[in-house]
C-alpha positions in Angstrom: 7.4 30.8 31.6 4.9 34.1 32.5 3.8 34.8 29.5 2.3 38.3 28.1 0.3 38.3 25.2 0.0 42.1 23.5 -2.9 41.9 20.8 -6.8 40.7 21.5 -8.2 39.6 18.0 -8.9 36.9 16.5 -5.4 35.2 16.5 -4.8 36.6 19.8 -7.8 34.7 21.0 -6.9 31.7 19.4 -3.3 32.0 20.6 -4.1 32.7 24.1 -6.5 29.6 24.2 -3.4 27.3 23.1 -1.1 29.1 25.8 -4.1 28.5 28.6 -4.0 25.1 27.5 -0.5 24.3 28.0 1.3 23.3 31.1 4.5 25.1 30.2 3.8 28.5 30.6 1.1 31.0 32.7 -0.3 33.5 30.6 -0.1 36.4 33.1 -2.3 39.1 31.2 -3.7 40.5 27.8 -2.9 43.7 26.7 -5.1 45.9 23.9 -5.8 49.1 23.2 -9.6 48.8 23.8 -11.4 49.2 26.9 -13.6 46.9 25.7 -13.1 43.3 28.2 -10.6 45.2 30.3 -10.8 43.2 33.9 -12.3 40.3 32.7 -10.3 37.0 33.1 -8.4 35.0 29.9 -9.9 32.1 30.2 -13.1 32.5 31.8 -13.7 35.0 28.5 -12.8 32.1 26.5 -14.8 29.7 28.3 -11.8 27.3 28.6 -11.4 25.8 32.1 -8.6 27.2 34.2 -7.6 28.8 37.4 -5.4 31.1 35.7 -5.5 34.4 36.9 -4.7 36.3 33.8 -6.6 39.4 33.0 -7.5 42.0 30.1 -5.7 45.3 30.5 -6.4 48.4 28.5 -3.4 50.9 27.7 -6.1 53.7 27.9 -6.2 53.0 31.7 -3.1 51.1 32.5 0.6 52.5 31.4 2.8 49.6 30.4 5.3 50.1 32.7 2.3 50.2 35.5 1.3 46.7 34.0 4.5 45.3 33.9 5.8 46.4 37.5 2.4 44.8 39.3 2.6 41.6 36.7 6.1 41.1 35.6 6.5 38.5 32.7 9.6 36.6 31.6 8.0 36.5 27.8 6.3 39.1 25.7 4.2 38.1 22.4 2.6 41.0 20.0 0.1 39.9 17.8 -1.1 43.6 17.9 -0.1 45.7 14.7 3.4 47.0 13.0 3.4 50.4 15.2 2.7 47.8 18.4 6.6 47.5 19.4 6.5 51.4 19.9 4.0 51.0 22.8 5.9 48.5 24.8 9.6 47.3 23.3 11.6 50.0 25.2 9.6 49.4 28.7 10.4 45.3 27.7 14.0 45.8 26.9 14.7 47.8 30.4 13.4 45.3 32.2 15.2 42.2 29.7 12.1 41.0 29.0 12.3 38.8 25.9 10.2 39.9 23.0 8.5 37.7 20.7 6.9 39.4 17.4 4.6 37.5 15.3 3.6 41.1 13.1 3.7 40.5 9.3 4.4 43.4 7.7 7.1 45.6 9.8 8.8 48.9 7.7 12.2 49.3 7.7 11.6 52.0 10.7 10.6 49.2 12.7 12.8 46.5 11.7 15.6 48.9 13.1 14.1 49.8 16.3 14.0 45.8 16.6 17.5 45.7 16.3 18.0 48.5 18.6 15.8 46.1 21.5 18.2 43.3 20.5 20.8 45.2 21.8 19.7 45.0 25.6 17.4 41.9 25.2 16.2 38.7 23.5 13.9 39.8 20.9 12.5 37.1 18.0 10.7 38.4 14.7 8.8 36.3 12.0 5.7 37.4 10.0 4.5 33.8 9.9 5.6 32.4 13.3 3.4 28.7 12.6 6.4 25.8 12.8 4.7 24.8 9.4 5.7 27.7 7.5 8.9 28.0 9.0 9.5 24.1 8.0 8.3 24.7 4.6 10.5 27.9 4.5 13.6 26.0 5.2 13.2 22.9 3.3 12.6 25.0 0.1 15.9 27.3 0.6 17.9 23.9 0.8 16.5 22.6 -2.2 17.1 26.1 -4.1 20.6 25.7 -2.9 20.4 22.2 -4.1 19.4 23.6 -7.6 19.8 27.4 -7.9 18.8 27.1 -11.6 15.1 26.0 -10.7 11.8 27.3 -11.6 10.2 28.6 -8.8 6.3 30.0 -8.4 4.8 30.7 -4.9 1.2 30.7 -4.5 -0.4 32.4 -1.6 -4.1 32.1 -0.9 -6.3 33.6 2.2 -9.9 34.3 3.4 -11.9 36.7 1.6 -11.0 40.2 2.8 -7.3 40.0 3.7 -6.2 42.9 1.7 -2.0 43.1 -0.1 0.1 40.4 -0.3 0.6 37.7 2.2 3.7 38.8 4.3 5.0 35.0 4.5 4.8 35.1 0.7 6.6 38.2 0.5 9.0 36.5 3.0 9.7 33.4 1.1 10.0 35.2 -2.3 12.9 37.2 -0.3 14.6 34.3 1.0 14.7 32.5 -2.4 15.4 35.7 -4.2 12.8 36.1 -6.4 10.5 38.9 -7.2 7.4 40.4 -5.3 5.9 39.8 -9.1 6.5 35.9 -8.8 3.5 35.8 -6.3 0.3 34.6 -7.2 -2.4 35.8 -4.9 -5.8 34.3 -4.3 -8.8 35.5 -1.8 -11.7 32.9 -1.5 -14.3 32.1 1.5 -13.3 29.4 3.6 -9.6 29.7 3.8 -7.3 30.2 6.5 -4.2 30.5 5.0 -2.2 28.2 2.3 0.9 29.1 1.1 2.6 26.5 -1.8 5.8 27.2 -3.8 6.5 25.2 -6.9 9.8 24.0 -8.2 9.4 23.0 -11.7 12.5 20.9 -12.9 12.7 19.2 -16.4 10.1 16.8 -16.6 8.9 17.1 -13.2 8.0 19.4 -10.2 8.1 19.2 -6.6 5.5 21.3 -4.6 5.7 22.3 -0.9 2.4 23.3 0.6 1.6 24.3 4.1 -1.9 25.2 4.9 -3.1 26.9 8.4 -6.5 24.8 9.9 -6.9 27.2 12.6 -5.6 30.0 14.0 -4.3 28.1 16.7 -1.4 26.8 15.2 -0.2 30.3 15.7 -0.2 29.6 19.3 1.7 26.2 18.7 4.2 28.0 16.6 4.5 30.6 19.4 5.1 28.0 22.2 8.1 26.1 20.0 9.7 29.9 20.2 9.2 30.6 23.7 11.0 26.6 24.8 13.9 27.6 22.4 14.6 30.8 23.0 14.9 30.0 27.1 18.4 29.9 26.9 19.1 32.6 24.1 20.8 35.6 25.1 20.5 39.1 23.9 20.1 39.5 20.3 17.7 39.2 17.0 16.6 35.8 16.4 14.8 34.3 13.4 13.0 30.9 12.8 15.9 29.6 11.1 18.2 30.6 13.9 16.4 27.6 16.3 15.8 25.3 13.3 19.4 25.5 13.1 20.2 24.1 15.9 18.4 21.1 15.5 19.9 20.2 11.8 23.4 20.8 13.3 22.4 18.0 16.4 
């Protein structure tokens, strides 16, 4: 798989080490709006080992559709920001290059224009794309399912600074139909990212945590999509879409 990775900070970094690392896919080139590293290669930035040939590219000098004519890709990821898509998903689409977005936070504007993409290509969206999450995610819709009368309480906590709500907590509240006001937030030094949901049941609870190490379990997370959406056609896919198929196996 020729990968392209849109988005240079700090979880882009992490997730184009894990993508250097693996022997499943060539990350082809970095994209970013800053000039700022531009020409410089991936990996020997990231002081990691390999031959690959992968370079930074600034959209101040280098129009997408320039970038992806000279190094065409089968794959593109944005870790960039919610107004990213604009700058590449039409150029992407022509060309039915799939489209993975790992953005938190998209507005309804957006979440149409990714529907629109789906139409000529593969394009996957979730605001927390770790396989952790996700897992979590679908275990605790089963057991609301399971029990629909259940209390539930999700409690999110990050790394000093991250400002609003997590967008995976926002996500999960959606999915088990609860309130934005059923979030407990908490910002503290020296975490990554912990999300736990609490399902208190008479006379006991059951807890389902799922806490981030390191940013590069983003880049795991992004691999598992990449494998499993090889053979998807056009359309909008979701995490639970490929966890799917595995339950129904």
């Amino acid at each position: 798989m020729r990968i392209g990775l849109i988005g240079f900070g700090r979880t882009g970094k992490a997730v184009a080490s894990v993508l250097l690392a693996s022997e499943k896919c060539s990350l082809m080139w970095v994209y970013r709006q800053k000039t700022l590293l531009e020409k410089r290669r991936v990996a020997e930035y990231l002081g990691i080992e390999n031959d690959a040939e992968g370079e930074v590219y600034s959209s101040s000098n280098t129009s997408i559709d320039e970038l992806l004519d000279n190094h065409p890709v089968d794959i593109i990821i944005d870790f960039s920001s919610a107004t990213g898509i604009y700058a590449y998903g039409e150029a992407a689409a022509k060309r039915r290059i799939k489209i993975i977005s790992a953005i938190s936070h998209y507005s309804e504007k957006e979440k149409m224009f990714l529907s629109e993409l789906a139409k000529t290509t593969t394009v996957f969206w979730s605001p927390n794309i770790t396989l952790g999450v996700n897992f979590l995610l679908f275990s605790a819709k089963f057991l609301k399912r399971i029990a629909p009368w259940v209390d539930i309480e999700i409690i999110e906590e990050h790394f000093k600074g991250k400002e609003g709500v997590s967008g995976t907590a926002v996500k999960i509240a959606e999915s088990l139909d609860l309130e934005k006001s059923d979030i407990n937030s908490v910002r503290v030094g020296g975490i990554v990212g912990k999300h736990e949901i609490i399902f208190g049941f008479p006379y006991q609870t059951v807890r389902l945590i799922h806490e981030s190490i390191s940013r590069e379990a983003f880049g795991n997370g992004v691999l598992f999509v990449a494998e499993n959406l090889v053979d998807k056609g056009i359309g909008l896919f979701t995490f639970e879409d490929l966890m799917l198929a595995y339950v129904k196996e």
